[in-house]
C-alpha positions in Angstrom: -14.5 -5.0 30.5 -15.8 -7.0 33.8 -13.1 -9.8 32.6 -10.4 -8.1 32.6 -11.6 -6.1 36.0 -12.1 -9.4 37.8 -8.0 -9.6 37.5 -7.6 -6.5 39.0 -6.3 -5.7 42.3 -6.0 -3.3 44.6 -2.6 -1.6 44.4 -1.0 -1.2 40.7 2.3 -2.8 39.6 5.7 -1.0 41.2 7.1 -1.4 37.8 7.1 1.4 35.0 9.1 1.6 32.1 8.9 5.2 32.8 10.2 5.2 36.4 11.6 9.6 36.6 15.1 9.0 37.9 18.6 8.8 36.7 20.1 5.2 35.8 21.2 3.2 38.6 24.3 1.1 36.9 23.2 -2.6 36.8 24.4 -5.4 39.2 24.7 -8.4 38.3 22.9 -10.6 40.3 24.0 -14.6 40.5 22.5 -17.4 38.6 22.5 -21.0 39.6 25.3 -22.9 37.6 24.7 -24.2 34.3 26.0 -24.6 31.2 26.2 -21.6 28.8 23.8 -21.9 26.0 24.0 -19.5 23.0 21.6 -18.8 20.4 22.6 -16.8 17.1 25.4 -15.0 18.9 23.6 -14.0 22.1 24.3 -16.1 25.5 22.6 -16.8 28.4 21.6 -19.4 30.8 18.8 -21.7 31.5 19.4 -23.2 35.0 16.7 -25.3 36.3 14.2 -23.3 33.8 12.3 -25.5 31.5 14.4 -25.1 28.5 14.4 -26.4 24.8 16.7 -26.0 22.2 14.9 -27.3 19.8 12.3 -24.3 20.1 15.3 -22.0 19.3 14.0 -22.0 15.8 10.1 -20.7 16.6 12.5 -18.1 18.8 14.3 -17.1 15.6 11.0 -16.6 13.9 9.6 -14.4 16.7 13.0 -12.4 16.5 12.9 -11.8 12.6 8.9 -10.3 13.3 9.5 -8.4 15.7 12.4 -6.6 13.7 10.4 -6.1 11.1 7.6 -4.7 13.0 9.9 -2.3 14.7 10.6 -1.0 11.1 7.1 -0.3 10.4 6.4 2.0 13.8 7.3 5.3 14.3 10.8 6.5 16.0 9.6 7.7 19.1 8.6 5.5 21.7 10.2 2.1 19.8 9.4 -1.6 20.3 7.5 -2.8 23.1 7.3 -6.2 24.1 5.5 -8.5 26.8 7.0 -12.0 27.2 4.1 -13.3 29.3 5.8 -16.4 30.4 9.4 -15.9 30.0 11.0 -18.6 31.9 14.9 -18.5 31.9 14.5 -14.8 29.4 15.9 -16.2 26.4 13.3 -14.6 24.3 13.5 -11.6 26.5 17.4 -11.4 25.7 16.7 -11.6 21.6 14.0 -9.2 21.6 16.0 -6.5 22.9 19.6 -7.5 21.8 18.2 -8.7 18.4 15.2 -7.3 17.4 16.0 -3.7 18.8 13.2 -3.5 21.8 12.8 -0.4 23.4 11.1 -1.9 26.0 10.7 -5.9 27.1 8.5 -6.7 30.1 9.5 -10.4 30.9 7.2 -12.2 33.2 7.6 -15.6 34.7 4.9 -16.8 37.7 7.8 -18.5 39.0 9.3 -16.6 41.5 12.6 -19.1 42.0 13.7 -18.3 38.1 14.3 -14.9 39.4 17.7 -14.6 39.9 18.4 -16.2 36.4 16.2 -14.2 34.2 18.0 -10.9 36.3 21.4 -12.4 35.8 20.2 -13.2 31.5 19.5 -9.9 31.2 21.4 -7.7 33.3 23.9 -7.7 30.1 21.7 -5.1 28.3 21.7 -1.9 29.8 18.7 -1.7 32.1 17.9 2.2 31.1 18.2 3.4 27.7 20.1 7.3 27.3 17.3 8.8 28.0 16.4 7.6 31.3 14.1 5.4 30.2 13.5 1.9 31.8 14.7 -0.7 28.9 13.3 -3.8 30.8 11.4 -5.1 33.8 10.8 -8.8 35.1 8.1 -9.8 37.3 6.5 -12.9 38.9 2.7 -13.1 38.9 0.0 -14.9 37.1 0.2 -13.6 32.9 -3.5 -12.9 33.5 -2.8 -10.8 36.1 0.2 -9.0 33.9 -1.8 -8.9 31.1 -5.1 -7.2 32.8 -3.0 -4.3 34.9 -1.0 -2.6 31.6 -4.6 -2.6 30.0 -6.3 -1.3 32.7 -3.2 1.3 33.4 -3.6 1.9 29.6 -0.2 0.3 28.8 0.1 -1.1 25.6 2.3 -3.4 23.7 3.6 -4.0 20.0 4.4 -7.4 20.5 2.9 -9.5 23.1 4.5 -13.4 23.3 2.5 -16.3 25.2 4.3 -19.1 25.5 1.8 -21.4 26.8 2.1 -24.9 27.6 -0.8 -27.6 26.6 -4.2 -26.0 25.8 -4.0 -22.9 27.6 -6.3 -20.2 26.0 -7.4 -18.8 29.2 -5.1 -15.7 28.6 -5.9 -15.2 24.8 -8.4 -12.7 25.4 -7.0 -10.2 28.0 -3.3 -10.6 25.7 -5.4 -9.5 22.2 -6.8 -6.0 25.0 -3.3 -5.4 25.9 -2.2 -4.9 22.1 -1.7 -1.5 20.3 -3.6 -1.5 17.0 -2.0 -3.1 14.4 0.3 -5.4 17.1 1.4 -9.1 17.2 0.2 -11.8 19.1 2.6 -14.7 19.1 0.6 -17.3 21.0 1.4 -21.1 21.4 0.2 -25.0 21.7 1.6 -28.1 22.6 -1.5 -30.1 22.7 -0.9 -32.6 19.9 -3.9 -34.8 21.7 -6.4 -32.6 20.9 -5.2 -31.5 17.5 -5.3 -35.0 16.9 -9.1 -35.4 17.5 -8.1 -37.2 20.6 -9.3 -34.8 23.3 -12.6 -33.3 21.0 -14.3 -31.8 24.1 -10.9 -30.5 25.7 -10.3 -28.8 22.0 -13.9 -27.5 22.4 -13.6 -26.0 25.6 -10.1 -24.4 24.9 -10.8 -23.1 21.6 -14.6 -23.2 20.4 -13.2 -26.3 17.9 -14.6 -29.9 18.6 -11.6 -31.4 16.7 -12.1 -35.8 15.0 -9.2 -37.7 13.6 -8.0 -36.5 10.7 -4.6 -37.7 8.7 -3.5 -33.6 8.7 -3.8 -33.4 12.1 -0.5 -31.7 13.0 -1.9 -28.7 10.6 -5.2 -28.8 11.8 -3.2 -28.1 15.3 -2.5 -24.6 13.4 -5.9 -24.0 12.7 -7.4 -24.5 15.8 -5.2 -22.5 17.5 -5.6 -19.7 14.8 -9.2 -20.2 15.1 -9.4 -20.2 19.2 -7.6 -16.7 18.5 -9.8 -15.4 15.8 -13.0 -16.4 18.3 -12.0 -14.0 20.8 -10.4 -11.2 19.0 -13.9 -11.2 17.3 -16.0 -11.2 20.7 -13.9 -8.1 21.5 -14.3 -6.5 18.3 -11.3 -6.7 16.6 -10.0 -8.9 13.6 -6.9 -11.4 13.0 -4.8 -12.4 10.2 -1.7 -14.8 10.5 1.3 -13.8 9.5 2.9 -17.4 9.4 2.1 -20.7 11.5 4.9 -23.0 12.7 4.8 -26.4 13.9 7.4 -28.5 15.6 7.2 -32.0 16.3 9.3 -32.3 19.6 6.8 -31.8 21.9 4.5 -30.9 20.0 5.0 -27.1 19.6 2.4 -25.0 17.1 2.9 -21.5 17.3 1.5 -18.8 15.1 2.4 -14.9 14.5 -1.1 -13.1 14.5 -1.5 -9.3 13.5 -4.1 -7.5 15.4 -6.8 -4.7 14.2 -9.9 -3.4 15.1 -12.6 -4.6 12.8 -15.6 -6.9 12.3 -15.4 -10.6 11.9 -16.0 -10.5 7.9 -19.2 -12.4 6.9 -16.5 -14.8 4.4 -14.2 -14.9 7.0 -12.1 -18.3 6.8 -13.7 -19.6 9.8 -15.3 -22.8 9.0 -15.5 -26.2 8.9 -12.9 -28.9 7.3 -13.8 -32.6 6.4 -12.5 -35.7 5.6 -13.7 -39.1 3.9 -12.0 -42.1 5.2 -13.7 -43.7 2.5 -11.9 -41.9 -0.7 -9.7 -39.9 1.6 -11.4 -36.3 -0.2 -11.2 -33.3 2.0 -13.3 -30.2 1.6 -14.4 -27.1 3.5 -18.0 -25.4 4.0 -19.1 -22.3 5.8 -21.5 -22.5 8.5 -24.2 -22.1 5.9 -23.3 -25.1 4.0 -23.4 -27.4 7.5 -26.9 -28.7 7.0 -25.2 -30.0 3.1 -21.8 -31.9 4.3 -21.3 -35.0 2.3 -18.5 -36.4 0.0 -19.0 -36.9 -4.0 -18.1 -40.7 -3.3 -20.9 -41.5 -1.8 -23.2 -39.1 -4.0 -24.7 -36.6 -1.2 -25.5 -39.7 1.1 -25.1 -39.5 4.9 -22.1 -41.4 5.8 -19.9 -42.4 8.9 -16.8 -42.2 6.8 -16.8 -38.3 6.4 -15.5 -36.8 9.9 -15.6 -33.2 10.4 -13.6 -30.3 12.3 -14.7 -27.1 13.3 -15.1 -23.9 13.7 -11.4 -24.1 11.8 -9.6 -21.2 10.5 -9.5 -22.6 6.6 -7.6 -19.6 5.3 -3.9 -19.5 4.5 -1.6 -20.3 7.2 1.2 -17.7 6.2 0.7 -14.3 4.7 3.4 -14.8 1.6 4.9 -11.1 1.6 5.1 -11.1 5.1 7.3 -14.4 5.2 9.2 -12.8 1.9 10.1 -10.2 4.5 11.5 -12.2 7.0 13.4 -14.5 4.4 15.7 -11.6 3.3 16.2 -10.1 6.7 17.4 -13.2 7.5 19.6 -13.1 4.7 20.8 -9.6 5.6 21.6 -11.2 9.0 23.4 -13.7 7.8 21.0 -16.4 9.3 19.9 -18.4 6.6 23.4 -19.8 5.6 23.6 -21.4 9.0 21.0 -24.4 10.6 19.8 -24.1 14.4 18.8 -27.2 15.8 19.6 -28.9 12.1 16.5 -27.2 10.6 17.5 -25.0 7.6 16.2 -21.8 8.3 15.9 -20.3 4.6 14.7 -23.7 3.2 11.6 -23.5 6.3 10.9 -19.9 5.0 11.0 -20.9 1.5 8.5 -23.9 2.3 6.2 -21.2 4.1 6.0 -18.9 1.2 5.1 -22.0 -0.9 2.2 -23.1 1.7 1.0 -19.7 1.8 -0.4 -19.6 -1.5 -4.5 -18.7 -1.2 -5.2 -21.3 -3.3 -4.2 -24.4 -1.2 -7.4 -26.0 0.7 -7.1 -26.9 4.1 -4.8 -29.7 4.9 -1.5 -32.0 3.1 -1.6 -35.2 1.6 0.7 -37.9 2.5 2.8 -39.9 0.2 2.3 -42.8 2.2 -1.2 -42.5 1.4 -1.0 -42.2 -2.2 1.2 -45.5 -2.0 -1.8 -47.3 0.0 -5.3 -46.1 -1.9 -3.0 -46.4 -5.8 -1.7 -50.0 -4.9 1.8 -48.7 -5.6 5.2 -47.5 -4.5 5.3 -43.5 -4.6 7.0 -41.5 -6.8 9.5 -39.6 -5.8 7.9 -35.6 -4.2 9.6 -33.6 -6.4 8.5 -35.8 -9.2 5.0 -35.2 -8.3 5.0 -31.6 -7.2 6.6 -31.1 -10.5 4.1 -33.3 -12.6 0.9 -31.3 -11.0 2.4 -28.0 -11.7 2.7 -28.7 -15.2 -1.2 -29.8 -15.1 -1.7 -26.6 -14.3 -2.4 -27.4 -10.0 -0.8 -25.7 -7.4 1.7 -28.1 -5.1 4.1 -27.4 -2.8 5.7 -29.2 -0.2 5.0 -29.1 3.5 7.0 -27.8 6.4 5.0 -29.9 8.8 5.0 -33.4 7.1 8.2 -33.9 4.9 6.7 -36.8 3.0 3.4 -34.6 1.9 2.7 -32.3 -0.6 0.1 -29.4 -0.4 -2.0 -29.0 -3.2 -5.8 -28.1 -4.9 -5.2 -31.1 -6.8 -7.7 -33.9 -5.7 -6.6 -36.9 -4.2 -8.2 -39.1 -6.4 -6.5 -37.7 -9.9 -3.1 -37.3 -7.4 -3.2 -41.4 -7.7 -3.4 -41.0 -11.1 -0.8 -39.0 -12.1 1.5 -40.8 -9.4 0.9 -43.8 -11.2 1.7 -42.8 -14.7 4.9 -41.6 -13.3 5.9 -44.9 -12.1 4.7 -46.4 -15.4 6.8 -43.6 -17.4 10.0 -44.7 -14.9 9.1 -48.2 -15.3 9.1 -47.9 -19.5 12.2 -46.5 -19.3 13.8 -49.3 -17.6 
């Protein structure tokens, strides 16, 4: 692959996880002073590393796939992970100390976080019984990581990007470096772009030229998904997300992707997504159907009120079993009974598995929204969820928007059954 050759150079990493000698005892090495932060029992230190807490819940996430991953492989040769862009080793420490790595490669480019990331994880034994290297940091460019193990042929299970802004410049060269079958846990904190702000930087970063849209924080998912879908196609292989998170300090989307070899599937979800500003209808086509984009409120007519996204992934965000999974390890860990960062694991999981239904379009819709177009106060979102379930529609609430509901039910007949609600309440009175 001349990409990945152009990030080549001359002499090969020093590091192998394979290194043929006895285990030298680990020293620890010292850290600049900080306050101890700790993280579902495990401790560490951030230092002058950029550091959130509030992403200690997309860290959680990570941990509870890659444990269930590791279940899936065979017993020899264990979990292997690349944390691309490590900073202070956090997610470094979890994988191995949580999720049961056999091996974690923790990269940062810089070279100052050094003695931090070595002091993080110099708690877990740096060769396993066997004389086997359990974990290796480095500082150099992710590219450059990520194109010597595939051109030595060394292959991960699990390979985390966490990426700051639109930075897709590493998305191909981290889908070569999986094993078939792998995760790719990749990263956005663009919220311009996914707003429709930025439409050419969208385009440029991930093949999506990206309007205004009132789901934007969703549609942040789906171009992201979509950027990864792009390239994983271009090197023939296919993608399918496993569950999509978005937080809004920052912003922070990240999405778990499993990776295969395969075709891009002629009815792949990769389309286009609309919206009206007129009615506020949204809709997707496939690129067949682009030459036929209109809205039924303005009867097939060319108008400036329908805005469109795309090349979108339009599928499900969250594959359903997979996030079942994670739910009850969680439970079995005891994680779900406790809140990190005052976001209720269990009720975000539960919220996934109810997003993750196949049969939910593209994108949420507001309450606030309802209340303007209906000329009303909005009902209550239980009330509603409950009232277009019994229709026979499927609703659920959002994890991204905590005043919307998901749902296949137009918007249009959603006004109408909020406002015999409030007429049923108001009766009652």
């Amino acid at each position: 692959m001349a990409a990945i050759a152009a990030f080549s150079v001359c002499s090969p990493l020093p590091l192998s996880p394979r290194p043929g000698r006895p285990p030298i005892p680990p020293r620890r090495p010292t850290a600049p002073a900080n306050t101890l932060e700790a993280e579902r029992g495990v401790e560490f230190e951030t230092g002058d590393s950029f550091f959130r807490r509030e992403s200690a819940v997309g860290r959680d996430l990570g941990v509870l796939s890659a444990a269930l991953h590791r279940r899936s492989l065979p017993p020899a040769g264990g979990l292997r992970v690349l944390d691309a862009m490590c900073g202070c080793g956090v997610r470094s420490l979890r994988y191995l100390a949580q999720a049961g790595a056999a091996f974690v490669w923790a990269n940062d480019a810089s070279e100052g976080c050094r003695p931090l990331i070595l002091s993080n994880l110099s708690g877990h034994p740096r060769f396993s019984p066997q004389g086997d290297r359990s974990w290796v940091v480095t500082h150099l460019d992710a590219n450059r990581v990520l194109a010597e193990n595939y051109l030595r042929k060394e292959f991960f299970d699990l390979v985390d990007v966490d990426s700051f802004g639109s930075d897709s410049s590493f998305m191909r060269l981290a889908i070569s470096t999986i094993r078939k079958g792998g995760l790719l846990y990749v990263t956005s904190t663009d919220g311009y772009s996914s707003g429709g702000h930025r439409p050419h930087c969208s385009l440029a970063s991930y093949g999506a030229y990206v309007r205004p849209m009132p789901f934007s924080n969703e549609v942040g998912l789906r171009m992201l998904i979509g950027g990864a879908l792009r390239e994983a196609a271009a090197l023939g292989y296919r993608i399918s997300p496993l569950f999509s998170f978005y937080s809004y300090h920052g912003p922070v989307f990240r999405v778990m992707l499993q990776v295969d070899r395969g075709q891009l599937h002629e009815k792949s979800r990769y389309g286009f997504i609309s919206y009206c500003h007129g009615c506020g209808n949204s809709q997707t086509f496939s690129w067949e159907e682009l030459g036929q984009i209109s809205c039924a409120c303005r009867k097939g007519e060319i108008s400036k009120s329908v805005v469109v996204s795309g090349p979108l992934w339009t599928g499900p965000l969250h594959d359903v079993t997979y996030v079942t999974d994670m739910l009850q390890l969680a439970t079995e860990w005891g994680w779900v009974c406790t809140n990190a960062n005052e976001v209720d694991l269990e009720k975000l999981l539960n919220q996934m598995i109810g997003e993750g239904d196949p049969r939910l379009p593209p994108g949420y819709i507001k309450l606030d929204e309802i209340a303007s177009r209906g000329k009303m106060n909005s009902p209550p979102l239980s009330t509603l969820i409950n009232t277009l379930q019994k229709e026979g529609y499927v609703a659920s609430r959002s994890h991204i928007a905590p005043n919307a509901i998901k749902t296949n039910c137009p918007i249009a007949e959603c006004i109408q059954f909020a406002r015999r609600i409030r007429c049923s309440t108001s009766n009652r009175r």
